[in-house]
N, C-alpha and C positions, 0 to 999 in steps of 0.2 A: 797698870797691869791689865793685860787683858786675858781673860778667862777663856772665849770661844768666839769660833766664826763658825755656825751651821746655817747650810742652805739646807733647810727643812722642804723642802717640796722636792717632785722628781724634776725641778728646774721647771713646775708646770705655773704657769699666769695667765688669768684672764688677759688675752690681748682686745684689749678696744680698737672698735674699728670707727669708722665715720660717723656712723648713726648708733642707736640710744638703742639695746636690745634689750628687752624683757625687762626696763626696770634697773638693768646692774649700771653703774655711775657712768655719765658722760664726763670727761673734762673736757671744757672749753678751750681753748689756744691762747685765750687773756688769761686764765689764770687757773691754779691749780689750787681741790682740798687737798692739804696737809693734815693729819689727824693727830693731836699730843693728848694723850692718855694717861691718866694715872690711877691703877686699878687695885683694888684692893675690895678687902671684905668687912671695914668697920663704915658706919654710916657717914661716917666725914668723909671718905675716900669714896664713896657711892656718889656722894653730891657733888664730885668733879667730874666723877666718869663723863669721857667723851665731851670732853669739852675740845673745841675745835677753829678754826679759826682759817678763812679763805686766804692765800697766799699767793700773791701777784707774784708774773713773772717780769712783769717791769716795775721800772721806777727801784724807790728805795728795797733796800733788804729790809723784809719784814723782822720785828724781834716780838718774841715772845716771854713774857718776864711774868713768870707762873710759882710760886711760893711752895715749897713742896716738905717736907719729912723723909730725906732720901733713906734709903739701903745702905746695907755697904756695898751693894752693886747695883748700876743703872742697866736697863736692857733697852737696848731699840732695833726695832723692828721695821722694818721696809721690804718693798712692793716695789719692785724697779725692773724695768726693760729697756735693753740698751744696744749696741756692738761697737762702741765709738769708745777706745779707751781713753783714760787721761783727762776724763769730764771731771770736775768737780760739779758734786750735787747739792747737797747741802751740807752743814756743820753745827754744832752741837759744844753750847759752852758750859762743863760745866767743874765748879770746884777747884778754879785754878787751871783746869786743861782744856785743850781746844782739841774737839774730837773731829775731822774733818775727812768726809765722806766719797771717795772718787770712785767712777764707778769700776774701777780695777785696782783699788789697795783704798783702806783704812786707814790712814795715816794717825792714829792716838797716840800714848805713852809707847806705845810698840808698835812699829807697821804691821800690817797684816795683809797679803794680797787676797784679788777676789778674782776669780777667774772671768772672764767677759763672755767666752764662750757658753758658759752656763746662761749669763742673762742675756743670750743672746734670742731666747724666746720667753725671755721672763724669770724672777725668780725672787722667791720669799728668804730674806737675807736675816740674820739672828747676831745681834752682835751686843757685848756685853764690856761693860770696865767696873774699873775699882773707885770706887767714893773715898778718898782717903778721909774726908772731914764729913761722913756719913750721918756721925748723932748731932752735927751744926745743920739749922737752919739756912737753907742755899736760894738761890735764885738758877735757875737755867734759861739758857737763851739758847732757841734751834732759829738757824738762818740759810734760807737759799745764796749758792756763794756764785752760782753759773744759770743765772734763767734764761737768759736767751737760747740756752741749747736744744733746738727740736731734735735732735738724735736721742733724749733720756728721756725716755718714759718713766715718772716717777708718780706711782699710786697712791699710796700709802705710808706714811710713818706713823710708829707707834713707842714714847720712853715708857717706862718702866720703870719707878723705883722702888716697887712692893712684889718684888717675883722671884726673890729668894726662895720661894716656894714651886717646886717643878708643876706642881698640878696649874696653879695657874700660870705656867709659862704655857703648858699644852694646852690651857683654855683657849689662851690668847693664839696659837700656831691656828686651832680650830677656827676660830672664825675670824682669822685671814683666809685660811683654805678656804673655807664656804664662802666665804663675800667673795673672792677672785677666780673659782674653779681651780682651786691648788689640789694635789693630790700629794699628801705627805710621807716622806720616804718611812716615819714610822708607822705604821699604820695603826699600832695599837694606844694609838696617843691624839684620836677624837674624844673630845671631852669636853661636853656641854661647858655652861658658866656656873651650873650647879653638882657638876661634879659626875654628870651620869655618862656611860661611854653612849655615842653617839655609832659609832662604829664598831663591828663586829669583824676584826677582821680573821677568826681564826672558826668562824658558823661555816666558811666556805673558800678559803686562800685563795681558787681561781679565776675569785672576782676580786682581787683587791688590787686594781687598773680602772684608772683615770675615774678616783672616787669622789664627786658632786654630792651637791643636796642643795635644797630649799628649806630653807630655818626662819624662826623667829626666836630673837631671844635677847630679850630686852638691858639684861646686863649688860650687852654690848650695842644696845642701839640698832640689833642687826634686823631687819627683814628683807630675807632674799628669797623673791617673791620668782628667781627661774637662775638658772645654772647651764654653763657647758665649761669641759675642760679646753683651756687655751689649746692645749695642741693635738685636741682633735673637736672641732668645731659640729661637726656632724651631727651627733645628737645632744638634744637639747629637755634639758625636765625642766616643767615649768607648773607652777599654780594652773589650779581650773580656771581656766578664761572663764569659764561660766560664774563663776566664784571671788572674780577681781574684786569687786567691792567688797567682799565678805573680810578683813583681816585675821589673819593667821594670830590665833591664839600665842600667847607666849611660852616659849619653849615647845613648839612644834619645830620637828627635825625629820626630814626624810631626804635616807645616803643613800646613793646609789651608784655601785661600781660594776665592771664589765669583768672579761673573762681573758680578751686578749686573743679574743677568737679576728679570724681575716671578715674583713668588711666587705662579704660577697656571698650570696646563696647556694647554697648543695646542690646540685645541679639533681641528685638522686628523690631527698626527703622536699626540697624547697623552702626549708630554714635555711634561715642566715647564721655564719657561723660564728659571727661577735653575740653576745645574750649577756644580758644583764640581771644584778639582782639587788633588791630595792627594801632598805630596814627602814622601819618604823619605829626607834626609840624615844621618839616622841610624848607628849602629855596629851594628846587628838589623833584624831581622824585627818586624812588629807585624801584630797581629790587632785589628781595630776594630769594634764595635757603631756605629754611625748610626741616628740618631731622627730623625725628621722632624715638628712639629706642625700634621700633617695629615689631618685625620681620614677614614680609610677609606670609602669608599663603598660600600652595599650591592652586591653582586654587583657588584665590580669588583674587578681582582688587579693590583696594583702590583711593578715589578721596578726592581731598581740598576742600570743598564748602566754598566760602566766599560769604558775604552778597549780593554782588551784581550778584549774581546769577551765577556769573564765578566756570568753573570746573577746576581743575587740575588731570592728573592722575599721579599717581605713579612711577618714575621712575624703570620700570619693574628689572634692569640690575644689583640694590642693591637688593641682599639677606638678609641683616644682617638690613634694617633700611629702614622706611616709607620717600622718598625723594622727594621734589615738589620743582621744578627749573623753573626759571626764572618769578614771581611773580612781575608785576608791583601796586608798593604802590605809588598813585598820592600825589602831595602836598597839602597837607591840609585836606585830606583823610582822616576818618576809617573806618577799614574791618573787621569783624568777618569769623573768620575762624572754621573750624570743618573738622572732617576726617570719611568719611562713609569706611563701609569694603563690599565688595557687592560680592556674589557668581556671578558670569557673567552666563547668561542663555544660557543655552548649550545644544545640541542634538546628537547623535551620530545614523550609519545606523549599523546595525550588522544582524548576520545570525543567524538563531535559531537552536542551533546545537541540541535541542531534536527531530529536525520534517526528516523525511526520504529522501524528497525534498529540495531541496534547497529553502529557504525561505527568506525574508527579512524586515527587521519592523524597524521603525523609531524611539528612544525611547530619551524622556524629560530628562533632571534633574529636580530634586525636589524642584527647585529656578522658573519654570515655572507653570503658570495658567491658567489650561484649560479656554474656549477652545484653541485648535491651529492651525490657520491657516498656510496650509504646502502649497507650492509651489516648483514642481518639474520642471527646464527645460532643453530639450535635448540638448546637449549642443551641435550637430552639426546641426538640425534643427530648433531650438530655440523656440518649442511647446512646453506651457504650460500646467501641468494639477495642478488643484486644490482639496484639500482635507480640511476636518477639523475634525477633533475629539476631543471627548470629554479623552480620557484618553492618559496616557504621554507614551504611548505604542500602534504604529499605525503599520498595516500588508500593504506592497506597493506590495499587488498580482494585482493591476488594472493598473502598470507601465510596457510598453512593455520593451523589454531586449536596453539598451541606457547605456550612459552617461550621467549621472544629474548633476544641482545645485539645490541644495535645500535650501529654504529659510524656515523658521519656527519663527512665531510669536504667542506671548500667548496673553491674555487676557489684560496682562497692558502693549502691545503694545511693549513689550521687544522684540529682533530680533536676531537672529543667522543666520549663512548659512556653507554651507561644499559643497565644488567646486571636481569634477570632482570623483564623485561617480560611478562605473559602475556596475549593474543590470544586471544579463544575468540568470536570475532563471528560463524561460519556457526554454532552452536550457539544463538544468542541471537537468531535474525533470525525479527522479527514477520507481514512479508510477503517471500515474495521470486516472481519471476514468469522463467519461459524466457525466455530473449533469442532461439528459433527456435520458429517452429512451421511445420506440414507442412500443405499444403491439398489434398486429395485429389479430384478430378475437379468440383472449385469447388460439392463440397458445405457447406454452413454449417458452420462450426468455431468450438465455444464456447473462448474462450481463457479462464482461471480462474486469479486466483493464489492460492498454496499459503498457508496460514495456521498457525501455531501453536492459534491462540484460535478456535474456531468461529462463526457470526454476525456474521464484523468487518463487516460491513454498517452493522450495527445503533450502531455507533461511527464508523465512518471512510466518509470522503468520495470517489470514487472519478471520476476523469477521462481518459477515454479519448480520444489526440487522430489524426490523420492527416496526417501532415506537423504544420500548424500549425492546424487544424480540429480543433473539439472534435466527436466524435461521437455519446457517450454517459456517460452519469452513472450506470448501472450498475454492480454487482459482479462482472458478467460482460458479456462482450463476446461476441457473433457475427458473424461475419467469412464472406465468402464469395468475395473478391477479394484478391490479395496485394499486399506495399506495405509502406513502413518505418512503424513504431506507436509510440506513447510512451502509458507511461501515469501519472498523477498522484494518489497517495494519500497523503491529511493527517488526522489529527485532529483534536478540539476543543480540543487544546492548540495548536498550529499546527505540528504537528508532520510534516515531509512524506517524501515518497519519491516517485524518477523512477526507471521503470522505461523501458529503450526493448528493441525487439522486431524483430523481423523475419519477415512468414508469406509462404511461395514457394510456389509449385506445383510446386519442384527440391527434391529428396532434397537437404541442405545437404552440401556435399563438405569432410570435415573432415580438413583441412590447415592445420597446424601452422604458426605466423609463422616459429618459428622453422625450418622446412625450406625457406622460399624466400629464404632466403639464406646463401651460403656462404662461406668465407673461405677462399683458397687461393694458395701451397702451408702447409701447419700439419703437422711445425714449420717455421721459416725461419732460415736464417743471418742474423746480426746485419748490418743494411748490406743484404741482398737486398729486394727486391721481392715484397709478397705483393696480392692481387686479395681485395675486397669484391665479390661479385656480385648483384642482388637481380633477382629474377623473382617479381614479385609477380601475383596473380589481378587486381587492379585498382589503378591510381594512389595512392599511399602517401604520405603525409609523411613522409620522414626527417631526423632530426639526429643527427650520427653523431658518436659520442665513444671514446677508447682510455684504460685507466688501467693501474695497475699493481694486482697480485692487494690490494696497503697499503694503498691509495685514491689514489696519485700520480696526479695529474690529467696527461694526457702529450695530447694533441689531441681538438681539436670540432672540426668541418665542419657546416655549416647546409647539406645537400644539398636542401633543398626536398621539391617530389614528383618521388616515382622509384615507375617501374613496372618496367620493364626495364631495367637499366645495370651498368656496372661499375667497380670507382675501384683505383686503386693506389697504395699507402702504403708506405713503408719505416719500420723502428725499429731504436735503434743500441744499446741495451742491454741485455744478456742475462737475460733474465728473461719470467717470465708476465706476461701483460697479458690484460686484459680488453675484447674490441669488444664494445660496445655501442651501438646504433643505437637511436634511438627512432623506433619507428614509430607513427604514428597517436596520440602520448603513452604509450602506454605500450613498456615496455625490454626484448629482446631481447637476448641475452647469450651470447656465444661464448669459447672461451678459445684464444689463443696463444702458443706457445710461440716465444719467439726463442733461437737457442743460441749 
């Protein structure tokens, strides 16, 4: 009589490949473990458990002649991967009947077929009969009846004849599952060898896809010290490598299923849209490694977010695969996990090889958000100076010639820095020209720029304009009228430089930007009122911004043009901050104290 034939997994099996992965079992090509089991809960059925016995696939048919107390039902259990129908695998004597095993029909007291396409990526088989002579004393004999056949991958066998009881049939489903990365169509049927659920499948339903774990649990002989589901090989949980030697306590268990999310990144947020989520109904603590097979991208930095707000980053040193080591999973715990991919915000200093002068400018990547607060400091007098800009391409002509660190934060507070930078551009500058000259009773004034090299004539091209009117194509200019000037020198490489100028018939009155305006009262109570004032000589653009001395970005105002005005701002937290106003584009810089 036969009772059932359930394929208890989503048809999911550890497929073995060539080499020995994490610990989970190799079989060799000479011979295969076969595992007979007879399980139960009094001490005399404890003292057989797992007993086992290696099983050539040559020479004679092995017999196994094992003295048992049957049921009035036998169950067995098998682990088989196949696509080759009409194999016979093995067979099974017992009580008078020959139970005999193909890997597309059962042939017992009833046939039963078994679909091939199911094991055609593996699959955990459940098959049960009738004991007719159940309270006699038996013998049973299981025999491989076809070993030469490399198309049957055959894992696992497990009789049965103490499982009249459902809980320990789902003991037993359990860790098959675990030992092969099965995922069982029932999900609410994880069930340690002591009876605890293992699995939680109803904490969160849209994880309960392609569910693994790492277990020990000595009723069954089992330590599975790393896991991946057969059919999908990608991610991998595994013990702390750091931890190998340590052995997993017994009855430590930690599951872990997914969501069933697509195996590719948001192109929006930068998570990946498969996520997992990780129980601990365990009797311990566990610490886990996580592989991901996903290969790294250049200049991009990958972290773990799990629930509790914990980061992990990437083990930088794999190229081939997404790795987070050393993961503690508390007991009684669960974690949801996910994987961001994040371009890291980066700036580099470079030279502007089209300008004549040696030049130097600060520029973003495109993972940065204006504005950006820059911080330069000398790195043997340890003066700071500060800047901000609005675009991801800054000119440092206000940096005397030093050694810098530079620190560079955007707008969401993201931070980079680049250590030991050295500046020496007013030492290297080929042309450079006054941006004032003085016209004296509107006598002719030759304007000359300064040169390193003598006769740059004789090389470089030279454009003198008036507002937007070219004047002269001279190396020297004569002037006898005042009025704003530009001048335009290039090479035969195409190499240029804009020089602009200014000639008065006024003494130039040199007053500092930064004295027409003031910030007052400095310091100020936290919470009080303090006045920006600006009194400028003539209409100004300002855009006015406050940070903290770190680069905390804390307010912008787009003030427009201001000549005369005053504005009033309050800040509630005690510390220095920085106003800074841009005027005209470049940064004016005040410091306040709030207490």
């Amino acid at each position: 009589m036969i009772r059932s034939l359930i394929f208890t997994a989503a048809f999911s099996l550890f497929i073995l490949s060539s080499t020995n992965v994490f610990g989970q079992r190799k079989f060799k090509d000479s011979y295969r473990n076969i595992w007979i089991k007879s399980l139960g809960i009094s001490e005399e059925q404890k003292a057989s458990l797992n007993f086992y016995i290696p099983v050539r696939f040559r020479g004679d048919f092995p017999v196994l002649n094992k003295k048992y107390k049957s049921s009035k039902f036998t169950y067995v259990y098998y682990v088989l991967k196949t696509q080759t129908p009409s194999q016979k695998v093995f067979s099974l004597y017992n009580s008078g009947y020959l139970h005999s095993f193909y890997t597309d029909i059962i042939k017992s007291i009833v046939s039963q077929s078994v679909d091939v396409g199911l094991l055609s990526s593996g699959a955990l088989v459940n098959f049960n009969f009738y004991n007719k002579d159940y309270n006699k004393e038996q013998t049973g004999i299981l025999y491989l009846d076809n070993p030469a056949v490399s198309e049957v991958e055959l894992y696992e066998v497990l009789v049965c004849s103490t499982c009249d009881d459902r809980k320990i049939r789902n003991k037993i489903q359990t860790y098959l599952a675990v030992k092969y990365g099965i995922t069982l169509v029932q999900k609410e049927n994880y069930v340690a060898s002591d009876e605890r659920k293992v699995w939680d499948e109803e904490l969160d339903s849209k994880y309960n896809h392609r569910i693994i774990g790492i277990a020990r649990d000595d009723f069954f002989s089992l330590e599975q010290t790393a896991s991946f589901s057969h059919i999908d090989t990608s991610f991998i949980v595994a013990k702390s490598k750091s931890q190998v030697a340590d052995p997993m306590p017994n009855m430590a268990y930690v599951m872990v299923g997914d969501n069933d999310g697509e195996k590719k990144f948001d192109d929006q947020s930068g998570l990946y849209k498969r996520r997992w989520l990780v129980q601990n109904k365990g009797d311990s603590n566990v610490y886990l490694d996580l592989h991901w097979s996903i290969k790294p991208e250049r200049e991009v930095e990958y972290y773990l977010h799990s629930g509790s707000d914990v980061v992990f980053r990437n083990e930088q040193q794999d190229s081939l695969r997404l790795s987070f080591k050393d993961i503690l999973i508390k007991r009684g715990q669960n974690y949801y996990f996910t994987i961001e991919q994040k371009k890291p915000f980066e700036f580099k200093i470079f030279e502007d090889d089209k300008s004549l002068n040696t030049k130097y400018y600060l520029g973003v990547n495109d993972v940065g958000k204006a504005p950006f607060y820059i911080t330069a400091t000398d790195s043997d007098t340890q003066q700071e100076y500060y800047f901000v800009s609005q675009e991801s391409t800054y000119p440092l002509e206000q940096l005397p010639p030093a050694t810098y660190h530079f620190t560079v934060v955007d707008a969401e507070n993201h931070q980079a820095k680049l250590q030991h930078i050295s500046l020496n551009a007013p030492d290297s500058r080929l042309v450079t020209l006054a941006d004032y000259w003085l016209l004296e009773n509107n006598k002719p004034l030759e304007i000359t720029p300064n040169a390193t090299t003598p006769n740059l004539e004789n090389y470089l091209t030279f454009e003198w304009y008036y507002h937007d009117k070219l004047i002269s194509n001279s190396a020297r200019l004569t002037l006898n009228y005042p009025g704003s000037f530009t001048l335009h020198v290039s090479d035969k490489y195409g190499k240029k430089e804009h020089f602009g100028f200014t000639v008065s018939d006024k003494p130039k009155q040199d007053k500092r930007i930064e004295s027409q305006w003031v910030v007052s009262p400095n310091p100020v109570e936290r919470g009080e009122e303090f006045t920006v004032t600006y009194d400028f000589d003539s209409p100004k653009k300002v855009d006015f911004y406050v940070y903290t001395l770190d680069g905390k970005f804390i307010l912008r105002k787009e003030l427009g043009v201001v000549e005369k005005a005053s504005f009033v701002y309050t800040l509630q937290g005690a510390t220095t901050y920085l106003i800074i106003p841009i005027i005209n584009s470049k940064a004016s810089i005040q410091k306040l104290i709030v207490k």
